[in-house]
C-alpha positions in Angstrom: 86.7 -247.4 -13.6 90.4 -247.0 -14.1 93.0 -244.4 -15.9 94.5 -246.6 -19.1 97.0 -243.5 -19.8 98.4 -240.5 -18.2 99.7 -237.6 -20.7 101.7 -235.0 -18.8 103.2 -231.5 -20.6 105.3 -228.8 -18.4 103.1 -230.7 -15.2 105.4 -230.5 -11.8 109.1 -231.9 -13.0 107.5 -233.6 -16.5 108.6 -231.5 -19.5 106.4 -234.2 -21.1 106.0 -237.9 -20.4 103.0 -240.2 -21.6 102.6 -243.5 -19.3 100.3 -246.5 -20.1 98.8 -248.1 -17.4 96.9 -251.2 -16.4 94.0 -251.9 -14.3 94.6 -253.4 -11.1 97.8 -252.4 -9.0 100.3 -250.2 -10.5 103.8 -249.4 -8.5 105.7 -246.5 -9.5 109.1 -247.1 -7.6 112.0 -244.5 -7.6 114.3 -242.3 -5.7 112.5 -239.3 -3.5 111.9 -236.3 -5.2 112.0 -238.2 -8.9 108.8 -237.4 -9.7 106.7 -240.4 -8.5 104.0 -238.4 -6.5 103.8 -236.0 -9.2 102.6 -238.6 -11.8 99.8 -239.7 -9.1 98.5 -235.6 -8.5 98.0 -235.2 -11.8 95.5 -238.2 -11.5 94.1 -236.6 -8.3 93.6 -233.5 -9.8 91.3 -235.0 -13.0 89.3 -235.7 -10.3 89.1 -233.4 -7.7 90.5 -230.2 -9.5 92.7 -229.5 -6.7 96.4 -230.7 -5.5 97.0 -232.6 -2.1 100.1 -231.0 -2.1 99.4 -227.2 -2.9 96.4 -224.7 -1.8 96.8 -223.3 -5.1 97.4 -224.4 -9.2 100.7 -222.3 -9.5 102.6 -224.6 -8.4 101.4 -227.3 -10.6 103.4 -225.2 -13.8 106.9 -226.6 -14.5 109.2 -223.8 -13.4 109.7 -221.6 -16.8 106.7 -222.8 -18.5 103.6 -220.8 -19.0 100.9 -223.6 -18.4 100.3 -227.3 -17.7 98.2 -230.2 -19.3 96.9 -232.7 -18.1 95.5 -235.9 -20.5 94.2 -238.3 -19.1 92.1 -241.3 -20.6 89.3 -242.8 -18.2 87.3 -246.1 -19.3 84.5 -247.4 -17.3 82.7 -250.2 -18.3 82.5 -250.3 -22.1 83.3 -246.5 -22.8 86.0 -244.3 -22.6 86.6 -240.9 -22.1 89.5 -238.4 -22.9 89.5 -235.5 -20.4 91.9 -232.7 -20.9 92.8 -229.9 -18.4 95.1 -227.0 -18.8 96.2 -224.9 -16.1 97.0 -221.1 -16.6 98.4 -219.3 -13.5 96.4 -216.7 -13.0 93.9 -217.4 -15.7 90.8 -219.8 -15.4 91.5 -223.7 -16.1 90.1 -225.1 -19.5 88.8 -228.2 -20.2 87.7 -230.7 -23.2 85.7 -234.1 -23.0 87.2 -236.1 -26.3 88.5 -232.8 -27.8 85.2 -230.6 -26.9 85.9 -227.6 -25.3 83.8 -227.5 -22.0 82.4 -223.8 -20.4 84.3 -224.5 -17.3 86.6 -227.0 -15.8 84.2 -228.4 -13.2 82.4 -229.7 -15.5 84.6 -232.7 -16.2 83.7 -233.2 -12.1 82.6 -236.8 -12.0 84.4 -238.5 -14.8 87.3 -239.8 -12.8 86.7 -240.4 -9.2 89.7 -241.1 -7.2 90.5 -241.7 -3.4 94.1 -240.8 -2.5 95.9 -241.7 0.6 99.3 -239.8 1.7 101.3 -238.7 4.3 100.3 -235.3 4.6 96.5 -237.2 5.7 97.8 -237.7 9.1 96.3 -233.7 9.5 93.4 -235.1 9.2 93.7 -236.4 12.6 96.4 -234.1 14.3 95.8 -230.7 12.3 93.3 -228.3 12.0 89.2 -228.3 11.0 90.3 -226.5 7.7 91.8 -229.5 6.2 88.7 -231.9 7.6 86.2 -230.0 6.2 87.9 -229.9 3.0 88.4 -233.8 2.7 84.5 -234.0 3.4 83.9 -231.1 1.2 86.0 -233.1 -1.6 83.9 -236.1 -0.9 80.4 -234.4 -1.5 81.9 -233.2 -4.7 82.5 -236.6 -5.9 79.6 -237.9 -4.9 78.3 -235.1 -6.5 79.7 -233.0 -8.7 77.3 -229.4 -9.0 78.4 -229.2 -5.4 81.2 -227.6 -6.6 79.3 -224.7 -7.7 77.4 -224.5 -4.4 80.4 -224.6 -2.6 82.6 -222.1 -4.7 79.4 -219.4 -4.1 79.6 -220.1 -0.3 83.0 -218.5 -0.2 82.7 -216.4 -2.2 79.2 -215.0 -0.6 81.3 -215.3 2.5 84.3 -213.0 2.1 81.7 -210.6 0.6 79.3 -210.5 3.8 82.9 -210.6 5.7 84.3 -207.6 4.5 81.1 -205.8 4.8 81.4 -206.7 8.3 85.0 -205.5 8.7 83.3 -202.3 7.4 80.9 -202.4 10.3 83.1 -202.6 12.8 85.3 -199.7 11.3 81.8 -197.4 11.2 80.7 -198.7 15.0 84.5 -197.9 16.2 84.7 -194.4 15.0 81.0 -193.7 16.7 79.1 -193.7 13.2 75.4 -195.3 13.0 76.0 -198.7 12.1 73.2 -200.0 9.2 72.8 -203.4 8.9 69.9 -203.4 5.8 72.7 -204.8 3.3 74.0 -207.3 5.6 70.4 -208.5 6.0 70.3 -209.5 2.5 74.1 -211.1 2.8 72.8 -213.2 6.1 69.8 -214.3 3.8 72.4 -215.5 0.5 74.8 -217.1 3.1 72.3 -219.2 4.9 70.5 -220.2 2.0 73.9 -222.2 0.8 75.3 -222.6 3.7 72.2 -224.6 4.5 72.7 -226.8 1.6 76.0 -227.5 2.6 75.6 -228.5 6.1 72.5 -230.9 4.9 75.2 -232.4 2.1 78.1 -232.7 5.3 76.0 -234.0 8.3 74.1 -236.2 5.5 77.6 -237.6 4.4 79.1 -237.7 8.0 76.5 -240.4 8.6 76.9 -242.5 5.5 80.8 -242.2 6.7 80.6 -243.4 10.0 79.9 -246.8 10.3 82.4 -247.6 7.3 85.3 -245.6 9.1 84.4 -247.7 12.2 84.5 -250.8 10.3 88.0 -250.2 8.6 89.3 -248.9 11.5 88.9 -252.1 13.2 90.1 -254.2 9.9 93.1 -251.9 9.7 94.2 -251.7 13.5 94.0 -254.5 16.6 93.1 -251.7 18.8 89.8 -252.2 21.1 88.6 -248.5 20.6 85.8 -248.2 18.8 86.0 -244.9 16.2 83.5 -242.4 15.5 82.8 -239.6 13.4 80.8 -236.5 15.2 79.9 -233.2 13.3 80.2 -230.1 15.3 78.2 -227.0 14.0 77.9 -223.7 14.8 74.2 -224.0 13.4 72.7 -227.8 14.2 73.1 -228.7 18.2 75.0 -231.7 19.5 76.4 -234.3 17.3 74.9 -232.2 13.9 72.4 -234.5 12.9 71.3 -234.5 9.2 68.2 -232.1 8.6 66.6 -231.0 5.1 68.5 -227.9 3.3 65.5 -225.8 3.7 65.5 -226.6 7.8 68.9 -225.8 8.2 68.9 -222.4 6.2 66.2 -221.0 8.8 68.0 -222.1 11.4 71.5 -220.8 10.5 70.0 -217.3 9.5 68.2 -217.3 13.1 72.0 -218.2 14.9 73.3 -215.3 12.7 70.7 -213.0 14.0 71.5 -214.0 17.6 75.3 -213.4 16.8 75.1 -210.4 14.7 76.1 -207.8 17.2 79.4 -210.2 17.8 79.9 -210.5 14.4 80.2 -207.2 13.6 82.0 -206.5 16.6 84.5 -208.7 15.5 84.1 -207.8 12.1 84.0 -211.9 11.1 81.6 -213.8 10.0 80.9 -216.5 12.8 78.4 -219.0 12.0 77.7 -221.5 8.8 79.7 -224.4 7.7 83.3 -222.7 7.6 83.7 -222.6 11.0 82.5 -226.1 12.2 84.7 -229.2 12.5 84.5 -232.9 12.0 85.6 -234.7 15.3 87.3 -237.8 15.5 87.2 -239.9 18.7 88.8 -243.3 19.9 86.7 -245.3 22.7 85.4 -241.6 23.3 88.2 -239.7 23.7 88.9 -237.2 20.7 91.9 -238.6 18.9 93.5 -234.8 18.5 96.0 -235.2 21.3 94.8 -238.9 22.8 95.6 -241.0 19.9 99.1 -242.3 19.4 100.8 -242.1 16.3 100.2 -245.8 15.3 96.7 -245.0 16.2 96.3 -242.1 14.2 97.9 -243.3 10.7 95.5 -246.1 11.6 92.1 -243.6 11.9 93.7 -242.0 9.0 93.9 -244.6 6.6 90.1 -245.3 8.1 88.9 -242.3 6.7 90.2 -242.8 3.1 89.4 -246.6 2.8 86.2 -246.0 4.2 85.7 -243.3 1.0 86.5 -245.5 -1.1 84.3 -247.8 -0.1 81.3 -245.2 -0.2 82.3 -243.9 -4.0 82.0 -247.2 -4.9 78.9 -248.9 -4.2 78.8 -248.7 -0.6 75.2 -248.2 0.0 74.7 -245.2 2.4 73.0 -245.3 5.8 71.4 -242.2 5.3 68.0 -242.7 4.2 68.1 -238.6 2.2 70.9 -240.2 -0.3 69.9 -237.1 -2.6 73.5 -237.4 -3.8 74.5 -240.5 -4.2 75.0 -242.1 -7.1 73.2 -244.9 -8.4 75.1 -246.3 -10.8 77.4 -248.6 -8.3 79.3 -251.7 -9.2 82.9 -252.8 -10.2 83.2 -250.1 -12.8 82.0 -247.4 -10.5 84.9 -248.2 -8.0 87.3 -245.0 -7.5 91.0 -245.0 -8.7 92.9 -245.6 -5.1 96.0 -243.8 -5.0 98.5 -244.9 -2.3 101.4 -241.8 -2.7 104.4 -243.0 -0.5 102.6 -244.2 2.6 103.8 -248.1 2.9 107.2 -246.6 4.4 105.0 -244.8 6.8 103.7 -248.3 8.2 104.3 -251.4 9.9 104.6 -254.5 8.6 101.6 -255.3 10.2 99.4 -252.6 8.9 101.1 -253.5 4.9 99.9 -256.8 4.3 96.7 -255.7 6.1 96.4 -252.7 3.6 97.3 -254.8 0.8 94.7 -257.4 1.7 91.9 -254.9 1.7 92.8 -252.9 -1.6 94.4 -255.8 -3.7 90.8 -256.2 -5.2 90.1 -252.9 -6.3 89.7 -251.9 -10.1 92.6 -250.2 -10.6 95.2 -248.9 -7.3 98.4 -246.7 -8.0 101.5 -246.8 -5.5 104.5 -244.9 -4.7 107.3 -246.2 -3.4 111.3 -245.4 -3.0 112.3 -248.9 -3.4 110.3 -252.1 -4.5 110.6 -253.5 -0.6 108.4 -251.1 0.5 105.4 -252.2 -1.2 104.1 -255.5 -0.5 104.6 -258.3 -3.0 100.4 -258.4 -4.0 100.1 -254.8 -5.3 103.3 -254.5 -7.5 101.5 -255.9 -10.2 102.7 -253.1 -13.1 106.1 -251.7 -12.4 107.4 -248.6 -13.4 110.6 -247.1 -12.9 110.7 -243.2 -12.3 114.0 -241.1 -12.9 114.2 -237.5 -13.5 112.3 -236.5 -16.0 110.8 -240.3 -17.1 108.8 -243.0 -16.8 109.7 -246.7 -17.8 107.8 -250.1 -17.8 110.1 -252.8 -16.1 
């Protein structure tokens, strides 16, 4: 698949600006803060519904505006699709499929699959569990899109069994009887999708690993092997895939064991939003071992390894409940590189280059043309403020 235009209205910096692109490598080269990685987040966010950049949409709207669109054209094999999103702060997004209006946006989930690779991913090796379990949260949904649904009901099952807990603790603290009866039937609603979750996440952490340890080697000369390990707060050791239906009975019986700390605490402590994907090198986890030529390195791993797994990479889980079949050329994801050539050696370019070159379509960012090896220049657009141009 590949993006053969990019329609932009009151998006980021873009009053408006329409771009035609081509399949295979597309560099868009231009002075920092121009507007070059804005042009590829509005192709991220077809995808995903969500910004690399932002927690949030609001920032999305071009400052004085009152929403954004997003047009995007997406052809895959033989057919081509229009997809349409608009984005309302504080309003829900809309969406249309060649000018029909869709019931939500998520629906369009699917259409475009991209894999994007940016500075800001070196958190996925030196930052926090929030931003790993989103990227394999994000990955699930692209491999399969009513996951969103699943996943949007987790949270928001959670925050309403967690400030019923808060509430708990409040009662227990001023020496009222505490009466758990409703949080019985929030413990049941959590660990039935929380189950589902973990299965989809320790089912894809298995798929993932052998690929990450494969690019990692293609993409560094280091001797340490690396390895993907999923720690739960529900499955022991290295969070070995299970059936959904398994892993609901056993995260409502950890919740039972914990309830009494729970409510002490007055948070909800066990299901899928408090685990964490670890990354180790030769063993060691790479949080606080790796160096930082190791870690761009394991970084890069994980988002080439993606890429190779939305694409046709056939997964070594044997459940593949979510994968999908259709693989092939024109299932291969849109690979976005956003400014990360300048981030690496020379080295690690031309080996980048060498692995991507062949991909259906990639888009680049880059401040000057030097940056980006001479194989994926391929279409070359200059970006100034507030435009786009075909050199």
């Amino acid at each position: 698949m590949y993006v053969s235009h990019l329609s932009l209205l009151d998006f980021r910096s873009y009053e408006t600006v329409d771009v035609e692109l081509e399949p295979g490598p597309n560099a868009f080269v231009g002075r920092n803060g121009r507007g070059k990685t804005n042009l590829v987040e509005a192709v991220g966010y077809v995808a995903t519904l969500g910004s690399h950049r932002v927690p949030n949409d609001t920032p999305l709207i071009r400052a004085g505006a009152q929403r954004a669109v997003v047009r995007t054209r997406v052809v895959r094999g033989d057919r081509a699709s229009t997809v349409e999103l608009e984005i309302t702060a504080g309003k829900a997004n809309r969406a249309r499929i060649n000018r029909g209006q869709l019931g939500r946006a998520r629906d369009v989930l699917g259409i475009l699959r991209t894999v994007l690779f940016a500075p800001e991913d070196l958190a996925l090796v030196k930052g926090d569990p929030e931003g790993r379990r989103r990227f394999l949260d994000q990955l699930v949904v692209q491999l399969l899109p009513r996951a969103a649904g699943v996943l949007a009901d987790y949270e928001r099952v959670l925050r309403q069994r967690s400030a019923l807990l808060k509430s708990l603790r409040g009662h227990r603290a001023g020496g009222r009887d505490v009466d758990t009866s409703t949080l019985e039937v929030w413990d049941g609603r959590l660990a039935q999708l929380g189950g589902q979750v973990l299965a989809w996440r320790t089912a894809l952490v298995r798929a993932l690993g052998p690929l990450v340890a494969t690019a990692y080697e293609q993409v560094s000369d280091a001797d340490s092997a690396a390895e993907l390990v999923y720690r739960s707060t529900v499955v022991a050791g290295d969070g070995a895939p299970a059936p959904a239906d398994e892993l609901e009975k056993l995260m409502l019986a950890t919740i039972e064991e914990r309830r009494a700390a729970e409510i002490d605490r007055g948070q909800s402590l066990v299901g899928p939003h408090r685990d964490d994907l670890e990354l180790t090198l030769g063993g060691l986890p790479a949080k606080g071992y790796a160096s930082h030529g190791e870690s761009w390195s394991f970084a890069l791993a994980l988002r080439l390894a993606s890429f190779r797994l939305l694409g046709g990479g056939e997964p070594s889980a044997p459940d593949d409940v979510f994968w999908d079949p259709d693989h092939g050329s024109d299932a291969d994801p849109v690979l976005i590189l956003d400014d990360v050539f300048a981030e690496l050696d020379v080295r690690r370019r031309e080996r980048l280059a060498e692995l991507v070159v062949e991909a259906r379509q990639v888009l680049v960012t880059a401040a000057v043309p030097g940056d980006v090896p001479e194989r994926l220049l391929g279409a070359r657009f200059e970006v100034a403020e507030g435009r786009v141009e075909r050199v």
